[in-house]
Each structure stands twice: as structure tokens, then as C-alpha cells.
Biotite code that builds the C-alpha atoms (Angstrom):
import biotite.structure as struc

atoms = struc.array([
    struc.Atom([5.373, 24.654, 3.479], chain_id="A", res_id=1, res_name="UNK", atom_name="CA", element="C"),
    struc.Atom([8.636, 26.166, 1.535], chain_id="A", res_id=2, res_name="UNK", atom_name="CA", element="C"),
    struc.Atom([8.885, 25.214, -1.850], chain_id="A", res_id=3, res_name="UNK", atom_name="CA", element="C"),
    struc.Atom([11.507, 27.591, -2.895], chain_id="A", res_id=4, res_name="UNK", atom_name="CA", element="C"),
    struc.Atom([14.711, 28.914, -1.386], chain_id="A", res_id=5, res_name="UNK", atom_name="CA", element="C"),
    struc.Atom([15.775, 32.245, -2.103], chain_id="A", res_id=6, res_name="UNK", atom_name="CA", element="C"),
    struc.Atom([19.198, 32.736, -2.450], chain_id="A", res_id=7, res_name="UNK", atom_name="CA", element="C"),
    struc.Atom([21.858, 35.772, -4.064], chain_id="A", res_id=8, res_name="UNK", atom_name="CA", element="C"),
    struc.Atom([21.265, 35.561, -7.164], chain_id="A", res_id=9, res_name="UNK", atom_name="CA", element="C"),
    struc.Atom([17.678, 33.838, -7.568], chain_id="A", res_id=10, res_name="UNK", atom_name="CA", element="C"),
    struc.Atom([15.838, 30.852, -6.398], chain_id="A", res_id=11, res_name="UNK", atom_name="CA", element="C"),
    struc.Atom([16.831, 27.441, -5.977], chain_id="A", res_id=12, res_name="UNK", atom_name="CA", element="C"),
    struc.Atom([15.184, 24.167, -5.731], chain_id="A", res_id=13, res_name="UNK", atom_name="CA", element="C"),
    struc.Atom([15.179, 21.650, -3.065], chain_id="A", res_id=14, res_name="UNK", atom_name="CA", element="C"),
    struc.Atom([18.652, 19.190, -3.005], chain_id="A", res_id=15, res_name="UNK", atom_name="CA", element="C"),
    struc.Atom([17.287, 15.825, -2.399], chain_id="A", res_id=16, res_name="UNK", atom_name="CA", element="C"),
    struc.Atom([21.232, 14.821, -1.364], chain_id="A", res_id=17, res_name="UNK", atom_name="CA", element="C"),
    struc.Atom([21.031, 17.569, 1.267], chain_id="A", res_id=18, res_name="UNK", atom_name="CA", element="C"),
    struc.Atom([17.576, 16.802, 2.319], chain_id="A", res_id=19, res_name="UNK", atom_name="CA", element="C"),
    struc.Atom([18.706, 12.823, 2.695], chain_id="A", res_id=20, res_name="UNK", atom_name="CA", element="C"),
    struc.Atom([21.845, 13.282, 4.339], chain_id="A", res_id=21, res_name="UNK", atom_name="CA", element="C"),
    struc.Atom([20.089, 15.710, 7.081], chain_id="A", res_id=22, res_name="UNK", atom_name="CA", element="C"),
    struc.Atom([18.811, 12.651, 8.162], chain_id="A", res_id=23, res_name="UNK", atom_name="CA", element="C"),
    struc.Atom([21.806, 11.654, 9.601], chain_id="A", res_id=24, res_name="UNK", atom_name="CA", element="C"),
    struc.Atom([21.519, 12.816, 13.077], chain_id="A", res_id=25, res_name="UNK", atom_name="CA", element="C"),
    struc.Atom([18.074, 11.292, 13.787], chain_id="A", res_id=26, res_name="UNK", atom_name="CA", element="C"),
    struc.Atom([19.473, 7.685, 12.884], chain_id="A", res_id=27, res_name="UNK", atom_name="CA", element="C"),
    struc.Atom([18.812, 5.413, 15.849], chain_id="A", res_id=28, res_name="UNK", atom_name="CA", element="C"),
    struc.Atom([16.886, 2.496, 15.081], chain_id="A", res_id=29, res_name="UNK", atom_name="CA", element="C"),
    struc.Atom([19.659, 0.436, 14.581], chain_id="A", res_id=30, res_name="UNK", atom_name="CA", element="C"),
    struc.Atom([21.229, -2.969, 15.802], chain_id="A", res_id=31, res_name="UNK", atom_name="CA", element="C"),
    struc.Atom([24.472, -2.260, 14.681], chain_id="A", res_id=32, res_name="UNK", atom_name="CA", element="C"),
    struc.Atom([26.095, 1.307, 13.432], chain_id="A", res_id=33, res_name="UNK", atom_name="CA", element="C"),
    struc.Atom([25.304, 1.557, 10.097], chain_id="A", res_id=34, res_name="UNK", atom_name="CA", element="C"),
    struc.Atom([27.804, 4.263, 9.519], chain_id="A", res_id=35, res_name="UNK", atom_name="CA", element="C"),
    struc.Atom([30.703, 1.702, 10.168], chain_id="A", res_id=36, res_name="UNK", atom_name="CA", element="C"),
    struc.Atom([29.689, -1.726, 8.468], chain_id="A", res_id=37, res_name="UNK", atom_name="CA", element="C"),
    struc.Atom([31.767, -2.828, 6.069], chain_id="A", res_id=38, res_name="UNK", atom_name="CA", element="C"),
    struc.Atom([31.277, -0.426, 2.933], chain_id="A", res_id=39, res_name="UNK", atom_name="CA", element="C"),
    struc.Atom([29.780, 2.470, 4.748], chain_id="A", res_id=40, res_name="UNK", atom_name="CA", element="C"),
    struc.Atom([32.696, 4.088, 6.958], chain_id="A", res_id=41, res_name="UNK", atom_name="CA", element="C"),
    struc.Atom([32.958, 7.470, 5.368], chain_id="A", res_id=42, res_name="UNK", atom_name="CA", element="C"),
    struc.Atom([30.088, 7.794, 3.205], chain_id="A", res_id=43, res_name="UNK", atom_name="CA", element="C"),
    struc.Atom([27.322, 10.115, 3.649], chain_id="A", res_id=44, res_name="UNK", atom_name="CA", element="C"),
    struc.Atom([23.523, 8.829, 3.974], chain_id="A", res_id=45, res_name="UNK", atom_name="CA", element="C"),
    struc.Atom([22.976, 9.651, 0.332], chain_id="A", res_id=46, res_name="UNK", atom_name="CA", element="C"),
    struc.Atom([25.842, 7.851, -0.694], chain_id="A", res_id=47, res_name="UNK", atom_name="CA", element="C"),
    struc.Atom([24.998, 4.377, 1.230], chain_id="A", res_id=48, res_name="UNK", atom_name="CA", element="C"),
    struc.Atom([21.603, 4.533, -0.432], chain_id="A", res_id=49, res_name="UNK", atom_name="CA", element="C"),
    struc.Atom([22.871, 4.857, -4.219], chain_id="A", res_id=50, res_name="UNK", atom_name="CA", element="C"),
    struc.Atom([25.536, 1.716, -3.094], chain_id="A", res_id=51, res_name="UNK", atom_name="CA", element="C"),
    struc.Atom([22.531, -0.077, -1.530], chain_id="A", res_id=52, res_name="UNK", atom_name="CA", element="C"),
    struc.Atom([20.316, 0.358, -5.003], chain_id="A", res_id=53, res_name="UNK", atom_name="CA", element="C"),
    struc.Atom([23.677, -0.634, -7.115], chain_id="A", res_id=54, res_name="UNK", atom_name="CA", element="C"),
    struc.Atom([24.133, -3.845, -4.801], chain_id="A", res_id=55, res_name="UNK", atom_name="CA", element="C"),
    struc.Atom([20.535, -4.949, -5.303], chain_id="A", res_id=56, res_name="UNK", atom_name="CA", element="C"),
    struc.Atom([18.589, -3.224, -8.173], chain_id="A", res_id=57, res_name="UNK", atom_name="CA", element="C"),
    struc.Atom([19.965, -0.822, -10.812], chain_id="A", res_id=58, res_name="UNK", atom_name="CA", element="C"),
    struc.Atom([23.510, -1.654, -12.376], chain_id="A", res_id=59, res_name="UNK", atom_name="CA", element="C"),
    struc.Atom([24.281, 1.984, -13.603], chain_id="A", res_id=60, res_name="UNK", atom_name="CA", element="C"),
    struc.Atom([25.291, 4.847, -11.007], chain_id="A", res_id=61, res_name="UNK", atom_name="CA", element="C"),
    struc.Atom([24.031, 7.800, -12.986], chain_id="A", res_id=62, res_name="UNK", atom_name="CA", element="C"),
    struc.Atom([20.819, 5.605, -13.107], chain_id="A", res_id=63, res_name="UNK", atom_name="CA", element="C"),
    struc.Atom([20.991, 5.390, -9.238], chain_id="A", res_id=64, res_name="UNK", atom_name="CA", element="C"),
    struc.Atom([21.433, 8.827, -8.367], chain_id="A", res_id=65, res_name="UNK", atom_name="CA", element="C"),
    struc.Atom([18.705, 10.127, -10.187], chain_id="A", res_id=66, res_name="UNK", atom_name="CA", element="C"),
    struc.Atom([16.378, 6.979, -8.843], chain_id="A", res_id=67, res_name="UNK", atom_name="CA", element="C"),
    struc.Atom([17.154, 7.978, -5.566], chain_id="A", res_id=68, res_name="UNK", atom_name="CA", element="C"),
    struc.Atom([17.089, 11.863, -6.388], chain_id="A", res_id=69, res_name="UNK", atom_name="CA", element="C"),
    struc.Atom([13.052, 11.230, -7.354], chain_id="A", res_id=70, res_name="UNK", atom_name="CA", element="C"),
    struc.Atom([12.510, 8.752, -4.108], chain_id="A", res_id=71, res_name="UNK", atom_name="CA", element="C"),
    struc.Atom([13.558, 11.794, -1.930], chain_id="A", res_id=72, res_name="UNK", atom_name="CA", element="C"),
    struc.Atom([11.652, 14.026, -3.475], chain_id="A", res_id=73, res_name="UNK", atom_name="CA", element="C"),
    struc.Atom([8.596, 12.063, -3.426], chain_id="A", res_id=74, res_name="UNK", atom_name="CA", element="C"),
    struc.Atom([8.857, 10.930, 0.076], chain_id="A", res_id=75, res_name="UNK", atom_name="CA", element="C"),
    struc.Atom([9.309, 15.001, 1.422], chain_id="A", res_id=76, res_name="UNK", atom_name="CA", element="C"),
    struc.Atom([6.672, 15.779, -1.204], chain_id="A", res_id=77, res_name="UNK", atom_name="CA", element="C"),
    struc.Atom([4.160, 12.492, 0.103], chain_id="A", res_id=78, res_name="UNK", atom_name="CA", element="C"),
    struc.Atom([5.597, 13.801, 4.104], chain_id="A", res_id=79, res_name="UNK", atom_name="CA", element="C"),
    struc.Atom([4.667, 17.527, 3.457], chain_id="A", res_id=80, res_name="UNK", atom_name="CA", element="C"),
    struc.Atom([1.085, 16.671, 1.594], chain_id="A", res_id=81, res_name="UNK", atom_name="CA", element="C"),
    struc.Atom([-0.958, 14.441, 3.785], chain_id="A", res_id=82, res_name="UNK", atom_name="CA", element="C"),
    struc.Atom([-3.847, 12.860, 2.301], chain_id="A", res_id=83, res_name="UNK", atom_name="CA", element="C"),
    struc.Atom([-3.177, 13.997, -1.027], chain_id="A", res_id=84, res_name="UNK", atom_name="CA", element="C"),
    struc.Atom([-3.874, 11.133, -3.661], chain_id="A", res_id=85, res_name="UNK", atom_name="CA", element="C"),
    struc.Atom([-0.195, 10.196, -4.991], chain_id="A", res_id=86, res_name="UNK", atom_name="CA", element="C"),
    struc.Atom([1.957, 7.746, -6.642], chain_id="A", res_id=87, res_name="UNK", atom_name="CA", element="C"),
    struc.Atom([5.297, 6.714, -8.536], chain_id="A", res_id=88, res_name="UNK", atom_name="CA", element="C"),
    struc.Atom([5.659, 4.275, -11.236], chain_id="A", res_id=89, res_name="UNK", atom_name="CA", element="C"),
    struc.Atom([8.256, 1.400, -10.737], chain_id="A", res_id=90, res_name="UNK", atom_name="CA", element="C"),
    struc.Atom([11.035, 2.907, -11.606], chain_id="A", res_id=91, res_name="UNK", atom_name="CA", element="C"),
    struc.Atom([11.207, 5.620, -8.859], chain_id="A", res_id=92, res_name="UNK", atom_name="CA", element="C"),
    struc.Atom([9.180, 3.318, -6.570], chain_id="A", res_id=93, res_name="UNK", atom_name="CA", element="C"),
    struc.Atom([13.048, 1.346, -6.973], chain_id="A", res_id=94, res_name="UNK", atom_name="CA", element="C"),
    struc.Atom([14.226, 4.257, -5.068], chain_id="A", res_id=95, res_name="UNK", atom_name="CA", element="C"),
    struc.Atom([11.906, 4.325, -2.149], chain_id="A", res_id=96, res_name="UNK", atom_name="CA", element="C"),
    struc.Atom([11.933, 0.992, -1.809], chain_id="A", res_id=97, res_name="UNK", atom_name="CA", element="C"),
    struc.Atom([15.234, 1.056, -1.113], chain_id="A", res_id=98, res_name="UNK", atom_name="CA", element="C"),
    struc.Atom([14.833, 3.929, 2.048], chain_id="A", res_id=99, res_name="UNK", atom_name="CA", element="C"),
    struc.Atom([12.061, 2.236, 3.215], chain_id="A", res_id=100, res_name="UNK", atom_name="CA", element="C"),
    struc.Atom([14.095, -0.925, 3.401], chain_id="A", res_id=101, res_name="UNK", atom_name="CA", element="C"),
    struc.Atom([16.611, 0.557, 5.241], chain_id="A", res_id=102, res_name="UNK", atom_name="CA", element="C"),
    struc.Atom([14.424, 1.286, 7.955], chain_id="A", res_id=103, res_name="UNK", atom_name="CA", element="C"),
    struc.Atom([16.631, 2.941, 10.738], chain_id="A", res_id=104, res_name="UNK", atom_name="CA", element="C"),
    struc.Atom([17.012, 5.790, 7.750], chain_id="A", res_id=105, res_name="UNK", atom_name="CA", element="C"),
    struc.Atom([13.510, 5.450, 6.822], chain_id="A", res_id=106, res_name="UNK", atom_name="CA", element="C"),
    struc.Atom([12.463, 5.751, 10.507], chain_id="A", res_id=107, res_name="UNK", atom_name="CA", element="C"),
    struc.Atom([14.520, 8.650, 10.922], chain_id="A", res_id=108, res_name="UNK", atom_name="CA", element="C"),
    struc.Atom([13.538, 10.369, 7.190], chain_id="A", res_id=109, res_name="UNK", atom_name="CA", element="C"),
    struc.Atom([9.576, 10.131, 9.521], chain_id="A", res_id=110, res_name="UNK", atom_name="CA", element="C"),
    struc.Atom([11.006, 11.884, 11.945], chain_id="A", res_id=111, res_name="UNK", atom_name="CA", element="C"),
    struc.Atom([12.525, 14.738, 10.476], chain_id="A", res_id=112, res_name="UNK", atom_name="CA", element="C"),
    struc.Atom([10.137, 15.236, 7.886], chain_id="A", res_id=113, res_name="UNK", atom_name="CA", element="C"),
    struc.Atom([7.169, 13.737, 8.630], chain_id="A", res_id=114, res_name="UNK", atom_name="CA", element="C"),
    struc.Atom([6.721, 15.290, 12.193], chain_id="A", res_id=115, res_name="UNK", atom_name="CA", element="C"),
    struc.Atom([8.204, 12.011, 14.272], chain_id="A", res_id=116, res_name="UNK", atom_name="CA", element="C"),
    struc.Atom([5.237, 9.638, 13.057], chain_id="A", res_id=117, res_name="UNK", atom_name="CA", element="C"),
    struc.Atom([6.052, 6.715, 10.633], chain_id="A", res_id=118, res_name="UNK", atom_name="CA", element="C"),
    struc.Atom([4.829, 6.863, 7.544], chain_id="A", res_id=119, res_name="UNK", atom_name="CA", element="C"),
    struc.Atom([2.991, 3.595, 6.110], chain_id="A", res_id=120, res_name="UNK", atom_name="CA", element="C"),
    struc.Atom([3.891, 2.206, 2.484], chain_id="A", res_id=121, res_name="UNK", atom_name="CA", element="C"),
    struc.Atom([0.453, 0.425, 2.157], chain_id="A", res_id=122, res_name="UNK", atom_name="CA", element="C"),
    struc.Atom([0.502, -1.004, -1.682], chain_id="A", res_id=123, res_name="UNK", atom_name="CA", element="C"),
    struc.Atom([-2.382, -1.282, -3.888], chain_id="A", res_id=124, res_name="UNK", atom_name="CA", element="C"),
    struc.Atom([-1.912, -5.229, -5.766], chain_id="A", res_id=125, res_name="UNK", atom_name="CA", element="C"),
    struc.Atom([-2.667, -3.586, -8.730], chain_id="A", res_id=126, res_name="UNK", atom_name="CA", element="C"),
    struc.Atom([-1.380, -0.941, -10.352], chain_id="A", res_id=127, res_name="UNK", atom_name="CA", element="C"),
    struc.Atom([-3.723, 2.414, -11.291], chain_id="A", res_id=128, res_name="UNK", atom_name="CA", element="C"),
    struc.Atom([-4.036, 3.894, -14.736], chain_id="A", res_id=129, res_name="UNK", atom_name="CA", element="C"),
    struc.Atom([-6.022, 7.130, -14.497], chain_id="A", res_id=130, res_name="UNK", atom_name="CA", element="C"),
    struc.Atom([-2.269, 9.791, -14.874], chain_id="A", res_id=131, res_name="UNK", atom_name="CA", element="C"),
    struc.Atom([-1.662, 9.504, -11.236], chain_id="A", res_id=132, res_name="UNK", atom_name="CA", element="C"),
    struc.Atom([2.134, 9.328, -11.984], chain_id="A", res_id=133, res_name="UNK", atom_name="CA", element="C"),
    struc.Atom([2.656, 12.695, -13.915], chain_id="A", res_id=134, res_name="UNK", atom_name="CA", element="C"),
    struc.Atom([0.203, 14.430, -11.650], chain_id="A", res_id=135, res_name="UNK", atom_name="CA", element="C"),
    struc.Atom([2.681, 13.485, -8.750], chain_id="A", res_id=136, res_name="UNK", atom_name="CA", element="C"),
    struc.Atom([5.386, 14.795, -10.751], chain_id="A", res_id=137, res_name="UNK", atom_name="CA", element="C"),
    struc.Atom([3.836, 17.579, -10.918], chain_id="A", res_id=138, res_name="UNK", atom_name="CA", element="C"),
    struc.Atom([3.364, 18.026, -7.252], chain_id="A", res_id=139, res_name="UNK", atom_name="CA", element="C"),
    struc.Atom([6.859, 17.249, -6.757], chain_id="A", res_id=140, res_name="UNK", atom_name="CA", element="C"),
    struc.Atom([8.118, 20.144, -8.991], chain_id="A", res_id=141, res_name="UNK", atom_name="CA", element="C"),
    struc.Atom([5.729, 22.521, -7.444], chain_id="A", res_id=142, res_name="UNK", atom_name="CA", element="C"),
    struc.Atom([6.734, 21.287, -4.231], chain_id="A", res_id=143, res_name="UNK", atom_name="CA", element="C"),
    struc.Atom([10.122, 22.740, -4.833], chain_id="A", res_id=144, res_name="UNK", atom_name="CA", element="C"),
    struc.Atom([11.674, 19.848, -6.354], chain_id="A", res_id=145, res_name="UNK", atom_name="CA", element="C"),
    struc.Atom([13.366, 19.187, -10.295], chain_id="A", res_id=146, res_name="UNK", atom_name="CA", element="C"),
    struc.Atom([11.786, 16.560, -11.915], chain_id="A", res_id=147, res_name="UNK", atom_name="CA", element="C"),
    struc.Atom([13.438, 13.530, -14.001], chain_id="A", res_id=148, res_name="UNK", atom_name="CA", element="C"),
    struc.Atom([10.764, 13.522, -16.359], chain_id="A", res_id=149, res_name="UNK", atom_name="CA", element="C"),
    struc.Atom([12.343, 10.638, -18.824], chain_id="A", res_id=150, res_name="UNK", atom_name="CA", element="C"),
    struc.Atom([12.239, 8.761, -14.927], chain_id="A", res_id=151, res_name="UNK", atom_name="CA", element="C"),
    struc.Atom([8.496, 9.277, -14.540], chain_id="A", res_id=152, res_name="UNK", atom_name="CA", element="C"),
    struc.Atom([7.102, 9.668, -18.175], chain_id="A", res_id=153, res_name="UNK", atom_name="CA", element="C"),
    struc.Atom([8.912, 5.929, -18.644], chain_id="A", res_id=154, res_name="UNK", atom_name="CA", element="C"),
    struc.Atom([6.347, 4.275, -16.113], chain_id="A", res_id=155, res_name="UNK", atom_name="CA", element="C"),
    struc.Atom([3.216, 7.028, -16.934], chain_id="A", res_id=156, res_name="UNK", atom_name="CA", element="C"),
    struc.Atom([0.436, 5.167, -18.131], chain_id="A", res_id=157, res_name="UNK", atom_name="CA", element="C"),
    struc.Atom([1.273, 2.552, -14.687], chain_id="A", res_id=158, res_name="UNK", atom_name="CA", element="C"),
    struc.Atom([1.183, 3.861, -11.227], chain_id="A", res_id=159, res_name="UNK", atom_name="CA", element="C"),
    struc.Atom([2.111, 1.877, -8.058], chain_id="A", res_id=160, res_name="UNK", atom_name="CA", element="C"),
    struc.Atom([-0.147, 3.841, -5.616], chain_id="A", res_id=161, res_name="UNK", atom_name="CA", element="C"),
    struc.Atom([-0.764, 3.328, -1.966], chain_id="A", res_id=162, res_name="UNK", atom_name="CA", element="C"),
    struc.Atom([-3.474, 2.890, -0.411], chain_id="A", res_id=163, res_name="UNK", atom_name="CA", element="C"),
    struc.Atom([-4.942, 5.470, 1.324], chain_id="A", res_id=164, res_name="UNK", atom_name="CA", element="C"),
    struc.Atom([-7.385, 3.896, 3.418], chain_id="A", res_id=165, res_name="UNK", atom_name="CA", element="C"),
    struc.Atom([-4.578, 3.287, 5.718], chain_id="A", res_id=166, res_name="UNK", atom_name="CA", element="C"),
    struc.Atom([-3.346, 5.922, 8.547], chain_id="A", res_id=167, res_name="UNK", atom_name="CA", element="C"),
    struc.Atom([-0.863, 8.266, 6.775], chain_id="A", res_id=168, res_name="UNK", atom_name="CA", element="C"),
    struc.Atom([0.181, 6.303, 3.987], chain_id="A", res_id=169, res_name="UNK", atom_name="CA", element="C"),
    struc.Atom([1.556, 7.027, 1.062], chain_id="A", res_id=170, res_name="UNK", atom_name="CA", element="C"),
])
């Protein structure tokens, strides 16, 4: 696993915008081209995601892009550490929600990151409060990715875990 990219002049961390938008070629699921319905011709993968959580969920931008920034990083962080025990609070859950939703870029997020096999979003009914949600922060960041902390510290003492009894779930 990489968690760091070395670059001139030091080390960088992992672009969730590139990492989403890399996605792009492995979209096929799809009963229509998503690329060209109405409000998507010209827009980027990253881009249709931040208009899809504005259109149903979160009415500020700024608040969208980092949403969707932590969903990223949480689904390549979940995709990269099989079986370990981790989950988001609501607010970023808003954000993978909203990939998983879009399933012929969730489907092809699986297959570029998580090796071709789907990846199962198996929900708990109730929510866990034992610090599972700043523990997976702090997998994310050492997983190569920055962290929103005021995104995850909000929803802390609540986590909206997975269940892990199921197949590659997360």
C-alpha cells in the first residue's frame, strides 16, 4: 500500500479529486451516458458528485467539497484495509452515500480500487459509540490522506458503522 507520494520538493498526500476522477474510464454500468445528461456534459467525475450532494443533501459548496473530499478518502482507505473495523459519522457518511448511490461510479470506484469486486455498504440500525469515528480518521490520515477534522470530530461520539459480518463490507 502507498500512503505517501514523493515528489521535488517533499511529500504529498493523496488528492481525493484525482483519485475520484480516475474513475472515469472504468464507468460502464450505465443505462444512459452519464457524462452527457443534462447538467453533466463537461464536468469531471468529482464535479458531478459535489452537484449531485448540492441537488439532494448539503446546500453549501465549500461544505460539499470537503464532504465528498472525506467520502473518497474513506472509501480508498475502507478499499485498501480489508477487514479492518471502520466507520464515519453522518456527516461524511453524506458523502458516500452519495457515490454509492450513483452506482455506475460506485461500481467502477470497486473496480479500480477495490481489485474489480463490489464492495458492500451493510449498515448497522444503530449507531456505535466506543471512538470508532476518530480512530478511522486516523487511519485515513495515515493512509495518506488530510483529514477534515471539524468534519469528523462534529459526529465523534456517533458512528454509522457497517457491518462486518457481511463479505467485504465496509
Amino acid at each position: 500500500m502507498t500512503i505517501t507520494f514523493e515528489v521535488p520538493g517533499g511529500v504529498r498526500t493523496r488528492d481525493p479529486r484525482e483519485l475520484l476522477n480516475a474513475v472515469r474510464p472504468y464507468v460502464k454500468e450505465r443505462l444512459y451516458n452519464i457524462f452527457e445528461a443534462p447538467g453533466a456534459q463537461g464536468i469531471d467525475l468529482y464535479e458531478r458528485e459535489v452537484r449531485l450532494l448540492l441537488r439532494d443533501s448539503v446546500a453549501v459548496r465549500s461544505l460539499a467539497e470537503r464532504i465528498l473530499d472525506q467520502a473518497v478518502a474513506y472509501l480508498v482507505t475502507a478499499m485498501e484495509n480489508p477487514g479492518v473495523d471502520i466507520g464515519p459519522g453522518y456527516t461524511v457518511d453524506l458523502g458516500i452515500h452519495q457515490i454509492i448511490l450513483d452506482t455506475p461510479v460506485y461500481f467502477a470506484f470497486c473496480e479500480l480500487y477495490n481489485d474489480g469486486r463490489y464492495k458492500h455498504h451493510a449498515p448497522l440500525v444503530e449507531r456505535r459509540r466506543d471512538g470508532t469515528v476518530m480512530r478511522t480518521a486516523e487511519l485515513i490520515r495515515a493512509n495518506g490522506f488530510d483529514v477534515d477534522l471539524e468534519l469528523w470530530e462534529v459526529d465523534a461520539a456517533e458512528c454509522g458503522p457497517c457491518d462486518d459480518k457481511v463479505p467485504d463490507s465496509h
